[in-house]
C-alpha positions in Angstrom: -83.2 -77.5 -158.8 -82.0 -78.5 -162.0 -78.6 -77.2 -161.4 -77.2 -79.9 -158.9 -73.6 -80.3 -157.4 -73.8 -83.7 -156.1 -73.0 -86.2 -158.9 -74.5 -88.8 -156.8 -78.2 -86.8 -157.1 -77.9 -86.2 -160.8 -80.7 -87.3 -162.9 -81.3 -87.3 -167.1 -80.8 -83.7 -168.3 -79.8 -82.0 -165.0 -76.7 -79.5 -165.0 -74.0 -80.6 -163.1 -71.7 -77.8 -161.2 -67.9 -78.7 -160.1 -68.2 -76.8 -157.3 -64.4 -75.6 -155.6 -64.2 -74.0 -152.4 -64.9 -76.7 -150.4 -63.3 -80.5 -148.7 -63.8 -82.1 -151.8 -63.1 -80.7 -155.9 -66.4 -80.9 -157.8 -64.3 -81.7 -160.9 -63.1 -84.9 -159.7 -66.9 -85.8 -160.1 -67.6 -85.3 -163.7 -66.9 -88.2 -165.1 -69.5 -89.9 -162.9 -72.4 -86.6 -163.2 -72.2 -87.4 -167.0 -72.8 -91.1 -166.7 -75.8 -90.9 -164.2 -77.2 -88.4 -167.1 -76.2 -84.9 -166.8 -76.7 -82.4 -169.6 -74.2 -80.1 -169.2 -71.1 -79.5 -167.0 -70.2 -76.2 -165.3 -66.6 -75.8 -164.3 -63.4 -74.1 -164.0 -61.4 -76.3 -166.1 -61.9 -79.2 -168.7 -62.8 -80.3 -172.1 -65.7 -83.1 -171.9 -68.0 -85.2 -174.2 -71.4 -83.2 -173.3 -72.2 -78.9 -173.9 -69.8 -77.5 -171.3 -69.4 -74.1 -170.0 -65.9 -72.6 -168.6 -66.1 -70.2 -165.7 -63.8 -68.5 -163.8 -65.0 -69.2 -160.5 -67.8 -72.2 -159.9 -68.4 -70.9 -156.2 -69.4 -67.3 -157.7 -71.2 -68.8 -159.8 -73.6 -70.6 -157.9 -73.7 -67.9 -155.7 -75.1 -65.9 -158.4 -77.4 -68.9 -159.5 -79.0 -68.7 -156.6 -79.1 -65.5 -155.8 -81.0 -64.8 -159.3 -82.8 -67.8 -159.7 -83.8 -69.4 -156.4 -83.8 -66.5 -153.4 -86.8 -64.6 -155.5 -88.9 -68.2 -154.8 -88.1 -68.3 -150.9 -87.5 -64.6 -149.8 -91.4 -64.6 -148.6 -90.0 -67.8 -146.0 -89.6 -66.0 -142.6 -85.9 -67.0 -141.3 -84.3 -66.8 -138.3 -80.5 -67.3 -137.6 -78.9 -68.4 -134.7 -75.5 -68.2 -133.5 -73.2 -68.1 -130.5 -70.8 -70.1 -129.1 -73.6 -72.1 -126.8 -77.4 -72.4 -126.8 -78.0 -72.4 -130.4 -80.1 -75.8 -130.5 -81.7 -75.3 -127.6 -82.8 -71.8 -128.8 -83.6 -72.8 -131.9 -85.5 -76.0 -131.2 -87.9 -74.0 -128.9 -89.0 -71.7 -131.5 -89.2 -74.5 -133.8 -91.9 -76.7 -131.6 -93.6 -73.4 -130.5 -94.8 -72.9 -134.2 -95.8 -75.8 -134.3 -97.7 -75.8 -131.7 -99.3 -73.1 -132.9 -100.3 -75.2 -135.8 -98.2 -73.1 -138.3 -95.5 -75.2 -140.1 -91.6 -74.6 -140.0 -88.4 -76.7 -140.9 -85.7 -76.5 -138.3 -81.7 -76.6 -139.7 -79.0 -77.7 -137.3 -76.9 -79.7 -135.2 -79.9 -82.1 -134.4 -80.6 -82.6 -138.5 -83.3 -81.1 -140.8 -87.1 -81.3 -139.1 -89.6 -80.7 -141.7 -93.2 -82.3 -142.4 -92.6 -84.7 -138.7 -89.2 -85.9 -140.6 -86.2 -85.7 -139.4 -82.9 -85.9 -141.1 -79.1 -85.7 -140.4 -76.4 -83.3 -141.5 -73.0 -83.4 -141.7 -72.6 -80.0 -140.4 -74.5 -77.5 -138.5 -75.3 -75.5 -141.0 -74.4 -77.6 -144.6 -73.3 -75.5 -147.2 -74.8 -73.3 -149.5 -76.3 -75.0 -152.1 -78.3 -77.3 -149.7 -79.6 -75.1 -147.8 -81.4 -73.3 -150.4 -82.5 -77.2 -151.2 -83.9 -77.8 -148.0 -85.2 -74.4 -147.9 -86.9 -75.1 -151.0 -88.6 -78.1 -149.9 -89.6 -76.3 -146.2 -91.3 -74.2 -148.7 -93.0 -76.8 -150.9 -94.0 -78.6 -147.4 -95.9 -74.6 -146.9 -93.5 -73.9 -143.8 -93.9 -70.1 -143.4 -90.7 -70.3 -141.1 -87.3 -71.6 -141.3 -85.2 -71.8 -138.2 -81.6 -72.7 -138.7 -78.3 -72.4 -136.2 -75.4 -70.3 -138.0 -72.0 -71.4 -136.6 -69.1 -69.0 -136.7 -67.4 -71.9 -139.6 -70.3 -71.3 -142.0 -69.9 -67.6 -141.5 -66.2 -68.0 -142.8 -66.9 -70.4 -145.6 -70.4 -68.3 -147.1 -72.2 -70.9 -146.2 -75.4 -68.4 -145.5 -74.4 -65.8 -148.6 -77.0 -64.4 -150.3 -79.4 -65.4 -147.7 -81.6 -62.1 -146.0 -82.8 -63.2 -142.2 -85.9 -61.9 -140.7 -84.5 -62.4 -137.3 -80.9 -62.8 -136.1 -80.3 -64.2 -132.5 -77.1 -63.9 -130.1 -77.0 -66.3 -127.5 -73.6 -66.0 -126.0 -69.7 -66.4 -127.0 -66.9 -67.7 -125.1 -63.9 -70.0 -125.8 -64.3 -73.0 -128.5 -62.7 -73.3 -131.6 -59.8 -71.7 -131.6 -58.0 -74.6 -132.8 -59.9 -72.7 -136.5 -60.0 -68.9 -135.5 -56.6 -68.8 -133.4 -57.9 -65.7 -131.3 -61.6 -64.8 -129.8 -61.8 -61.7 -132.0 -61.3 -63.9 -135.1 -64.4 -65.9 -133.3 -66.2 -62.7 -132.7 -65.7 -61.1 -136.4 -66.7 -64.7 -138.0 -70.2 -64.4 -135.9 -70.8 -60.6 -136.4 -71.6 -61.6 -140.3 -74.8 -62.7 -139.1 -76.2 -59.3 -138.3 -75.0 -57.9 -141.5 -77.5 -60.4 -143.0 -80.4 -58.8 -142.0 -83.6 -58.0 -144.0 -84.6 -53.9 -143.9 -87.1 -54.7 -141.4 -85.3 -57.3 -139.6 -84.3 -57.2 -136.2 -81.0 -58.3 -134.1 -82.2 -60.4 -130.7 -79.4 -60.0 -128.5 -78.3 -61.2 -125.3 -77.5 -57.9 -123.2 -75.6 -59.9 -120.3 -73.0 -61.2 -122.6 -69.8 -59.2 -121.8 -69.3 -59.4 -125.7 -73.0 -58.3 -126.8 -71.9 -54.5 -128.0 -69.9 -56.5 -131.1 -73.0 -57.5 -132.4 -75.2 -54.4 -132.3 -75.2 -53.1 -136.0 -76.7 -49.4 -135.5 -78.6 -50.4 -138.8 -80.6 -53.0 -137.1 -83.5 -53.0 -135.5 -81.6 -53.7 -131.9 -83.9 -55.8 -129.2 -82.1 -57.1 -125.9 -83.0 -60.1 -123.6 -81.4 -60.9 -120.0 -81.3 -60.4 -116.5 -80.0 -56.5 -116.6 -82.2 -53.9 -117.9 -83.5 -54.7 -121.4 -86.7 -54.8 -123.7 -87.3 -58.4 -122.0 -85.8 -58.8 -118.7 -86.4 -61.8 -116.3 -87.4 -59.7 -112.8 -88.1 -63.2 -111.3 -87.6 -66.7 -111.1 -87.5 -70.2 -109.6 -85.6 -73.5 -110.0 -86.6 -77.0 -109.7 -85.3 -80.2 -110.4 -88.1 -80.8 -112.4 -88.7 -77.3 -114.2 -88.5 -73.4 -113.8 -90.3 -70.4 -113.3 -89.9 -67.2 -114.5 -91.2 -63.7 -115.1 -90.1 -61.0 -117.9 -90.6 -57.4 -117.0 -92.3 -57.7 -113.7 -95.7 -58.7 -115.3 -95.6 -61.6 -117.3 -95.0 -65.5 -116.0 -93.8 -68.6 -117.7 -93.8 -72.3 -116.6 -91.2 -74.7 -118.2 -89.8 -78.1 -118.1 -86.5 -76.5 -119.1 -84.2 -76.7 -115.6 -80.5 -74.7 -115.0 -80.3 -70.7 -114.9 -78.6 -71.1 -118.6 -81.8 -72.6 -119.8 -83.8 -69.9 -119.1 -81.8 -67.4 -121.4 -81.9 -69.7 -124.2 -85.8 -69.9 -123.2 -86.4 -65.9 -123.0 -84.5 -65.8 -126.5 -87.0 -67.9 -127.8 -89.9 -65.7 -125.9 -88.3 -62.4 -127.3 -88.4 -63.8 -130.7 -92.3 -65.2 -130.4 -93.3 -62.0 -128.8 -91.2 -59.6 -131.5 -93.4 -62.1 -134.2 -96.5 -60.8 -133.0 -97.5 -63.9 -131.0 -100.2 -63.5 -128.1 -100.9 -66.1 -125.3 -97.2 -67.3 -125.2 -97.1 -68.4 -122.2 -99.5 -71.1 -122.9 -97.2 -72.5 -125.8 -94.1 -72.7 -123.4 -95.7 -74.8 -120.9 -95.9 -77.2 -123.6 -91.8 -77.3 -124.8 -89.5 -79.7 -124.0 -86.0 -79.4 -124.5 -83.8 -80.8 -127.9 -82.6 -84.6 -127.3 -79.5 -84.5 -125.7 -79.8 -81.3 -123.9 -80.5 -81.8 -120.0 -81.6 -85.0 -121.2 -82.7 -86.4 -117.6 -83.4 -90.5 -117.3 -84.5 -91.2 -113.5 -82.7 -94.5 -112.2 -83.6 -95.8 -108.7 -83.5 -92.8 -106.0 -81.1 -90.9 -108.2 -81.0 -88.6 -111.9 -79.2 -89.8 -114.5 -78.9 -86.2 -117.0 -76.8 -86.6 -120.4 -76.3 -83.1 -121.7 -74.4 -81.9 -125.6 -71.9 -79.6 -123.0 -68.6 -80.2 -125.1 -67.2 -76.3 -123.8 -65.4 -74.9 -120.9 -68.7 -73.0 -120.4 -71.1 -75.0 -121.0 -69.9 -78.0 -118.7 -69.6 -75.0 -115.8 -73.0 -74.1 -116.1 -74.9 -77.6 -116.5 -72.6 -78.7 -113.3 -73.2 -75.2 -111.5 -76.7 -75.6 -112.4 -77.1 -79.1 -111.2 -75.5 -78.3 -107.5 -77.9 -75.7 -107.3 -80.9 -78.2 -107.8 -79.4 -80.9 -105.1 -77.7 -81.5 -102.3 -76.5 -85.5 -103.2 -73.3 -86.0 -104.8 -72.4 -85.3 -108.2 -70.6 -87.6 -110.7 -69.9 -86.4 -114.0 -68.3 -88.4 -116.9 -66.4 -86.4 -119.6 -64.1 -86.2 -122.4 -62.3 -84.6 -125.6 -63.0 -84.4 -129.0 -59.5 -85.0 -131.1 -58.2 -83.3 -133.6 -59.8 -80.0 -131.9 -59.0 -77.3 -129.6 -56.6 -78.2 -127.3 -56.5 -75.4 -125.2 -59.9 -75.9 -123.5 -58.3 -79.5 -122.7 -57.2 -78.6 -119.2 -59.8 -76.0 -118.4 -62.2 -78.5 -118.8 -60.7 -80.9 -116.8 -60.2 -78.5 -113.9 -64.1 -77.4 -114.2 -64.8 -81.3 -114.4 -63.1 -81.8 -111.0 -64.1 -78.5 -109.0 -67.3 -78.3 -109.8 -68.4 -82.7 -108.9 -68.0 -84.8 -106.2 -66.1 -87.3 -108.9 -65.1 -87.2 -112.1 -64.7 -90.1 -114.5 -62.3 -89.3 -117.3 -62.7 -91.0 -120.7 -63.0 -91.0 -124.7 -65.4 -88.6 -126.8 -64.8 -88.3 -130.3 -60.6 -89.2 -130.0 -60.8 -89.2 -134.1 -57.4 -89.3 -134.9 -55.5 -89.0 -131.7 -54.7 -91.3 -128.9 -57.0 -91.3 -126.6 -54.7 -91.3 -123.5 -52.9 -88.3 -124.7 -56.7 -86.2 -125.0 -56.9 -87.2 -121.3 -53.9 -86.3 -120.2 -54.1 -82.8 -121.7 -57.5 -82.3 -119.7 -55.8 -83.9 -116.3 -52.2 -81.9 -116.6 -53.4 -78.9 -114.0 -55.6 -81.0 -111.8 -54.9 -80.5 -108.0 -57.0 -82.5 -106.9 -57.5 -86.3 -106.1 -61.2 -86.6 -106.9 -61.2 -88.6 -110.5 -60.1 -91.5 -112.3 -59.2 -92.5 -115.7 -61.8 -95.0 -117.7 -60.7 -94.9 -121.4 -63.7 -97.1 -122.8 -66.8 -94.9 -122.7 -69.3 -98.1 -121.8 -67.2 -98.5 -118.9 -67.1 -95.0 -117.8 -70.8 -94.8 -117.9 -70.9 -98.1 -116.2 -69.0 -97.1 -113.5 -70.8 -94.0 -112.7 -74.0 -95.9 -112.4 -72.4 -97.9 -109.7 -71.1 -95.2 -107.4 -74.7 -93.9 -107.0 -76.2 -94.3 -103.8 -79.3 -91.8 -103.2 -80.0 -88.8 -103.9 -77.0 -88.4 -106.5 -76.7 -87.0 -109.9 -74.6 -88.6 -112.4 -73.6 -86.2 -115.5 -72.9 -87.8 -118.7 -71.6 -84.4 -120.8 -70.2 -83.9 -124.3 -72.1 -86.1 -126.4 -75.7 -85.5 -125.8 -77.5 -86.7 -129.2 -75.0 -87.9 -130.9 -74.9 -91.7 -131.6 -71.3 -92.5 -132.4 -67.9 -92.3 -131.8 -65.6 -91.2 -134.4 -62.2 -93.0 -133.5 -59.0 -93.6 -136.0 -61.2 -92.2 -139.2 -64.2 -95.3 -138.2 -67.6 -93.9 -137.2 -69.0 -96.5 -134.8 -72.5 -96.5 -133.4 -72.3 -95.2 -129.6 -75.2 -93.3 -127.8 -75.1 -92.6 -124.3 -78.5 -93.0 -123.1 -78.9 -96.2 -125.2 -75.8 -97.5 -123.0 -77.6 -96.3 -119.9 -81.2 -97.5 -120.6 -79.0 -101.2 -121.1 -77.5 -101.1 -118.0 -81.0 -100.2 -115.9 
């Protein structure tokens, strides 16, 4: 695109757009868009040196831009949305390897990066804004993807991060508590994520988690409605199997799927991705899921001696109950799990956390994740405050934590590094420092 918002990406003749609305004020940029060659400057205020063009609002603006200039080029793209509180990645990064796999090309967007053409790069966000997602979409397109798979989360809703976008397919994994500390109350949560499936082409069609107790705010008697889960629906799992190793399962009493996927959880975010396939007009799925593994970071297991090592994203009240309900289904060793806080987030789910942590493991190690700007002492003591319980202790440095769970294995026994999953840093006092739990692990087998 010629129009670009980025000073730093302007080249000789571009148009450069201050863009408002956001962190940072794209008119603090001008001065450096017109040295690195810009043409023309776009704002909302200003006199400059080069043709420039006064608007009211820069944000509506590009909205229009691309809403007249760059959606006609991509509306052909097949995209699917994904959003709910958990299972977005997961979901997403199924349907992303099972085109592949059937040698059809597609870009994935989301909290693991941008995946196009076997490259992979990262994002700030989960979904970025605007203006580069129509970029990346662009270049899915010039790479001839034929599907775009991105995750929408509920802050992208609220910022028009996806306006003017049409989806093909719309998917609701599930919603419970997280980031209140931004929406204050669920149904601020809930009305954020509804936008989704108000975003739907005329032939598009809502995927939609039936066994979600919030699942009716999200049916849209406008869409083309199509339900997944246990209870009765268009694809319900009549059957299944866990293993340490995989699962088994069978939609609608007939047909039966083998994964490497493991935990009950899984296997929603795995019939999501079967609904969509199927709803696509896919045959022989059952072939292509045999061949999926799971995201990095998600259920990520590393086997170490007698016992399984498993480093999972869980960073949710629900999320960490399921991966450590899940895992005492699948053994009968002891379970360690290692787990902190972000800072400067929610600090409600603090304590409910740490009370999951400790009633749902044999021992749990308390310790740093993400403190950003808050002591990291004062995270942990918000998630210990309500404990009963005597089964845990306090390891501040992450290293150490990990360390230490690595040396109360005996046989047979899971340890459960949650919260982090792919990321490799920690973000501590405003300094990003490289820190990525399976690297620690793989140092100290």
């Amino acid at each position: 695109m010629k129009l670009k918002v980025d000073s730093r990406k302007i080249e000789k003749g571009d148009i450069f757009l201050a863009l408002t609305g956001t962190e940072k004020d794209g008119h603090d940029y001008i001065d450096e868009a017109i040295k690195n060659g810009a043409s023309k400057i776009i704002c909302e205020h200003g006199n400059y040196n080069i043709p420039t063009e006064v608007v009211d609002d820069t944000r509506k603006y590009l909205l229009d831009y691309l809403k007249e200039n760059i959606y006609p080029q991509i509306k052909d793209i097949c995209l699917v949305g994904i959003t709910g509180t958990n299972g977005k990645t997961t979901t997403a990064y199924l349907l992303y390897e099972a085109i592949k796999i059937l040698n059809l090309n597609a870009a994935y967007i989301g909290t693991i990066g941008f995946y196009v053409e076997g490259k992979v790069r990262d994002l700030n966000n989960t979904t970025p804004d605007i203006y580069d997602i129509y970029d990346m979409i662009l270049e899915a397109k010039n790479n001839n993807c034929k599907y775009v798979i991105m995750e929408v989360s509920s802050h992208a809703l609220f910022y028009n991060r996806v306006e003017t976008l049409l989806f093909d397919y719309a998917i609701f994994t599930n919603l419970t508590q997280d980031h209140l500390d931004f929406h204050i109350t669920i149904d601020n949560y809930i009305k954020e994520k509804q936008k989704l499936f108000k975003k739907l082409k005329s032939n598009g069609k809502a995927i939609i988690n039936i066994d979600d107790k919030h699942y009716k705010n999200f049916v849209n008697e406008n869409n083309k409605n199509i339900f997944y889960g246990f209870s009765d629906s268009d694809y319900k799992i009549t059957d299944y199997k866990l293993y340490i190793d995989r699962s088994v399962i069978k939609i609608n009493e007939k047909d039966t799927y083998e994964t490497e996927l493991i935990g009950k959880y899984n296997l929603y975010n795995l019939l999501a991705a079967i609904s969509t396939l199927t709803e696509m007009g896919f045959k022989d799925i059952d072939k292509i899921i045999k061949k999926l593994i799971p995201p990095i970071g998600r259920m990520d297991k590393i086997m170490y001696n007698d016992n399984i090592i498993i480093v999972d994203y869980a960073h949710t009240p629900d999320a960490v109950e399921k991966v450590l309900k899940n895992i005492r289904y699948l053994t009968n060793g002891n379970i360690y799990t290692v787990i902190g806080c972000g800072g400067n987030r929610d600090k409600l789910k603090r304590p409910i956390m740490g009370a999951i942590s400790t009633n749902n493991s044999n021992y749990v190690i308390f310790t740093s994740d993400n403190p950003r700007d808050e002591e990291i002492m004062d995270i942990i003591d918000d998630m210990v405050k309500d404990i009963n319980k005597d089964n845990y202790i306090i390891i501040p440095d992450r290293k150490e934590a990990i360390k230490k769970g690595m040396q109360l294995l005996k046989k047979n026994d899971i340890l459960v590094v949650l919260g982090k999953g792919h990321e490799n840093y920690q973000i501590i006092k405003g300094e990003k420092k490289y820190f990525d739990d399976k690297q620690i692990i793989l140092e100290f087998m």
